[in-house]
C-alpha positions, 0 to 999 in steps of 0.5 A: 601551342599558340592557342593553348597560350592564348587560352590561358591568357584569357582564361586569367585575365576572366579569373582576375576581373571576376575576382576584382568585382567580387571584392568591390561588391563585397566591400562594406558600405559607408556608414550613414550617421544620424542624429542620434549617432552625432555626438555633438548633437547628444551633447546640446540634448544633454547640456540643455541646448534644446529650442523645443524642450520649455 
């Protein structure tokens, strides 16, 4: 009975990091802004404040 016991323990305790590192794994990843995604920086384009453009 003891070992029975012992078993499911374990058996619950495999169930629950599985489950654990499932979930991390399939959290989204932060999301990496670029220029183009920077609203400040389409501003400055929009509003003439571009060094390169003459």
């Amino acid at each position: 009975m003891q070992y029975l016991l012992l078993a499911l323990i374990v058996a619950g305790l495999v169930y629950a990091t599985y489950r654990l590192l499932r979930a991390s794994a399939a959290r989204p990843r932060p999301r990496v802004i670029g220029p183009d995604d920077d609203p400040d920086f389409l501003r400055r384009l929009r509003d003439g404040d571009n060094p390169r453009s003459t």
